[in-house]
C-alpha positions as CSV (number, residue, x, y, z in Angstrom):
1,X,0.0,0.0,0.0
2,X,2.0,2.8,-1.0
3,X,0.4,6.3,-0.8
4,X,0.5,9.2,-3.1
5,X,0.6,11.5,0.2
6,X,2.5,9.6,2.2
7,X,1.3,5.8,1.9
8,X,-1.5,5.6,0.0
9,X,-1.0,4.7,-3.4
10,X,-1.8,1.0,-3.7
11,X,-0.7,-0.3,-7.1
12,X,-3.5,-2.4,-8.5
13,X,-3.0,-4.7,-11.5
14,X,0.0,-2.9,-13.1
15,X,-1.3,0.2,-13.5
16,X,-4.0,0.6,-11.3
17,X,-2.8,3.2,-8.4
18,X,-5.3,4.5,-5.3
19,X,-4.3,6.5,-2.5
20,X,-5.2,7.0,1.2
21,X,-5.5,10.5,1.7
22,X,-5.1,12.8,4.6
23,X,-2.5,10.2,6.5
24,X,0.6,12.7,6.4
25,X,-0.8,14.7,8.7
26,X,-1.4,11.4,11.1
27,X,2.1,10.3,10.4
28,X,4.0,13.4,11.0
29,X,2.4,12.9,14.5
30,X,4.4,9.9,14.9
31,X,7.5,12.6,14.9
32,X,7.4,13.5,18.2
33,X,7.4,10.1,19.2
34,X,11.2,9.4,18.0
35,X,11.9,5.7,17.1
36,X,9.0,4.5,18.4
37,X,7.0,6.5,17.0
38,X,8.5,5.9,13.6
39,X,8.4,2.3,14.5
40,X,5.1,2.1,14.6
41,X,4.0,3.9,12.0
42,X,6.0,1.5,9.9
43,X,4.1,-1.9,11.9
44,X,0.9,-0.1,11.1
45,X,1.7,0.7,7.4
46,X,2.8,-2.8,6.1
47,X,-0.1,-4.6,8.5
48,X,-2.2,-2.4,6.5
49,X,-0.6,-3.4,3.6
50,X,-0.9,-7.0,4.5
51,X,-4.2,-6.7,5.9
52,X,-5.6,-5.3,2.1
53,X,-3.8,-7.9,-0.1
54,X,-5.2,-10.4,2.2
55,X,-9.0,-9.2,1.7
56,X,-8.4,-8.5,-1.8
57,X,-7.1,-12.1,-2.1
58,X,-10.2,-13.7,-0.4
59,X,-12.3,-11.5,-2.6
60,X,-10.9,-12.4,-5.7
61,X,-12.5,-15.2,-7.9
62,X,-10.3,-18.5,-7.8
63,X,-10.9,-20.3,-11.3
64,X,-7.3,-21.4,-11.4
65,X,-6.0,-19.3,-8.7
66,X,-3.7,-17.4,-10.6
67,X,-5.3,-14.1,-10.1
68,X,-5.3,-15.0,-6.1
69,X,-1.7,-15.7,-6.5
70,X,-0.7,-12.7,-8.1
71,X,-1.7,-10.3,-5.2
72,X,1.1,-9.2,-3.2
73,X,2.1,-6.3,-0.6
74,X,5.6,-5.0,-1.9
75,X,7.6,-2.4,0.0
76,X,8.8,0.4,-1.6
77,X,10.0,2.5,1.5
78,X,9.9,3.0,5.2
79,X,6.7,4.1,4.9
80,X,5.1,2.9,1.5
81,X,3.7,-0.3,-0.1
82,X,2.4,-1.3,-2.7
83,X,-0.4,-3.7,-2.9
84,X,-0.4,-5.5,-6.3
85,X,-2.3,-7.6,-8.7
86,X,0.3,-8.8,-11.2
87,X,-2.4,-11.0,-13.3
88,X,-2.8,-9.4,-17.1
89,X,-6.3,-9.5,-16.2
90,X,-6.6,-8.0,-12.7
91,X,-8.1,-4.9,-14.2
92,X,-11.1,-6.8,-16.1
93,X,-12.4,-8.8,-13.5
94,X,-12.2,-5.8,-11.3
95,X,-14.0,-3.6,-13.9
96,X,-15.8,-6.0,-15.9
97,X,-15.8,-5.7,-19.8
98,X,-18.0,-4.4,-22.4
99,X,-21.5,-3.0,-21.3
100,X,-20.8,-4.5,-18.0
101,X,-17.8,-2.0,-16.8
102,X,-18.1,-0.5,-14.1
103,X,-15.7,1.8,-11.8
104,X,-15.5,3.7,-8.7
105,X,-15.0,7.6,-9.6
106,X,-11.9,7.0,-7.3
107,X,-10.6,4.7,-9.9
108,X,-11.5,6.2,-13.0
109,X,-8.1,7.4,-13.5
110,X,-6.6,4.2,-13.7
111,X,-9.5,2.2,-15.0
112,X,-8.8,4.6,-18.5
113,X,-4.9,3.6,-17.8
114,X,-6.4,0.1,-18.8
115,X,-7.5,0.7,-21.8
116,X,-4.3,1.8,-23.5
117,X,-2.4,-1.6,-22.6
118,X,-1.7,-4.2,-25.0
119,X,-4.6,-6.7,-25.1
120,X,-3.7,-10.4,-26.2
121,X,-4.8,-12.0,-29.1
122,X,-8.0,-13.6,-30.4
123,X,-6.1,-16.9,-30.3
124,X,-4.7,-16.6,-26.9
125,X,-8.1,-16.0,-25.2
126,X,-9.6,-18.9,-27.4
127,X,-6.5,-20.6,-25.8
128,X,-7.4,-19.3,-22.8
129,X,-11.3,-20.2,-22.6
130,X,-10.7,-23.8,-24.0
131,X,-8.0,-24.7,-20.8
132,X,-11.3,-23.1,-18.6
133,X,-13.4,-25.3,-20.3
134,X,-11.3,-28.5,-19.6
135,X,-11.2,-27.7,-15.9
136,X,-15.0,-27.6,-15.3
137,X,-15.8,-30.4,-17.7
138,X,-17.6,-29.0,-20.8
139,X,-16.4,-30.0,-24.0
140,X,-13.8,-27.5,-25.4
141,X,-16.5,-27.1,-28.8
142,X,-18.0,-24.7,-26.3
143,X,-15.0,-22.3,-26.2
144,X,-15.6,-20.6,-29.7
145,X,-19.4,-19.5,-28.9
146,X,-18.4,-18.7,-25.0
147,X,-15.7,-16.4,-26.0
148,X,-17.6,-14.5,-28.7
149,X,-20.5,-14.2,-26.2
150,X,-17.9,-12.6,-23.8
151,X,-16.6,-10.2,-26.8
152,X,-20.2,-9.4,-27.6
153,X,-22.0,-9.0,-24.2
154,X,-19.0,-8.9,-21.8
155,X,-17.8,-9.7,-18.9
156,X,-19.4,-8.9,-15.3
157,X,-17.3,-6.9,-12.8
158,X,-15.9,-9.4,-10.0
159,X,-14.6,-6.4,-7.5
160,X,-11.8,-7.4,-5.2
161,X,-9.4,-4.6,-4.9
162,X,-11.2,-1.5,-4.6
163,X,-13.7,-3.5,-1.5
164,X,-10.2,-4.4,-0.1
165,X,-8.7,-1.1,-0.4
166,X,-11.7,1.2,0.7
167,X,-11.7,-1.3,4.3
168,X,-8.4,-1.5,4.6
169,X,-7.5,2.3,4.1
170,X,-10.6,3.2,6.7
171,X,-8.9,0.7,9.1
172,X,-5.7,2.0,8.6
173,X,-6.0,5.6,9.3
174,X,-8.3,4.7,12.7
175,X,-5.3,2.5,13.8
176,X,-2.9,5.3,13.0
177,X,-5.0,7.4,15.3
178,X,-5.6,4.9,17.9
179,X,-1.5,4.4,17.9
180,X,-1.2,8.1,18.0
181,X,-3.4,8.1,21.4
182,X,-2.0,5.1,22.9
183,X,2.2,6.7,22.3
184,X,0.4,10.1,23.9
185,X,-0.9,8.5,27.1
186,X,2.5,6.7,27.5
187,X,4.6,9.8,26.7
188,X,2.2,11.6,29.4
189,X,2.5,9.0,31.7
190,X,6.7,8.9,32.0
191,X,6.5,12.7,32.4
């Protein structure tokens, strides 16, 4: 979870960036607190971090898993992570395709990103929908009509990231505060 204002910018799919906002002015608090202040400011940014990659990984649908698999918390600095989605298709089964898109206006930004990246090729998502069909049993004859439905009508949106970020980032800035409260009673308390 890496954030544009401090650490808020969580990279989804590739390209896909949101940010927690308004959490500098919670971590600068941490300031006065020396080392262990900026020690825990740290523990709570990458369990928040964690804590979103994990939801968004529950969320996410599990055909073969590889989308599951391909979310990850990175750190990129003291204080900022990135949480990622490294499947090609993070982005579409977040969105949905065709008629059936559908995005946040916190995301619109990087829902158009999509759009401009290299899409793969009729024969790879033939490819693609044939190895599906294998794993649940219908005969692979049924690939050709299933993906030209899917080119005609769509795809439904199958949100994981964007519930996972929106919980985790609320959770994150009341723990900063609750952190903030509990270094202040202590610091008041050795006085």
């Amino acid at each position: 979870m890496h954030c544009n204002e401090y650490m808020g910018e969580s990279l989804f799919s590739n390209f896909l960036i949101m940010k927690v906002t308004g959490v500098n002015k919670l971590l600068k608090q941490f300031d006065q607190f020396g080392k262990e202040g900026a020690k825990v400011a740290a523990g709570e940014t990458e369990a928040a971090a964690r804590d979103i990659a994990g939801t968004a990984t529950r969320l996410a649908p599990a055909n073969f898993g590889k989308l599951r698999q391909s979310i990850q918390p990175e750190k990129i600095a003291k204080l900022s992570w990135e949480v990622q989605a490294m499947a090609a298709y993070a982005g579409y089964v977040e969105f949905g395709t065709g008629s059936h898109v559908s995005v946040p206006k916190e995301m619109q930004e990087q829902a158009n990103a999509l759009r401009n990246l290299a899409k793969g090729s009729f024969d790879e998502a033939l490819d693609s929908i044939r190895d599906w069909c294998r794993a649940k049993g219908i005969d692979e004859r049924a690939a050709y009509p299933i993906l030209m439905s899917i080119l005609k009508e769509g795809l439904l949106p199958q949100p994981y990231l964007w519930p996972a970020f929106k919980t985790g980032s609320e959770k994150f800035v009341k723990n900063l505060t609750n952190s903030i409260d509990i270094l202040t009673k202590k610091l008041n308390n050795a006085r």
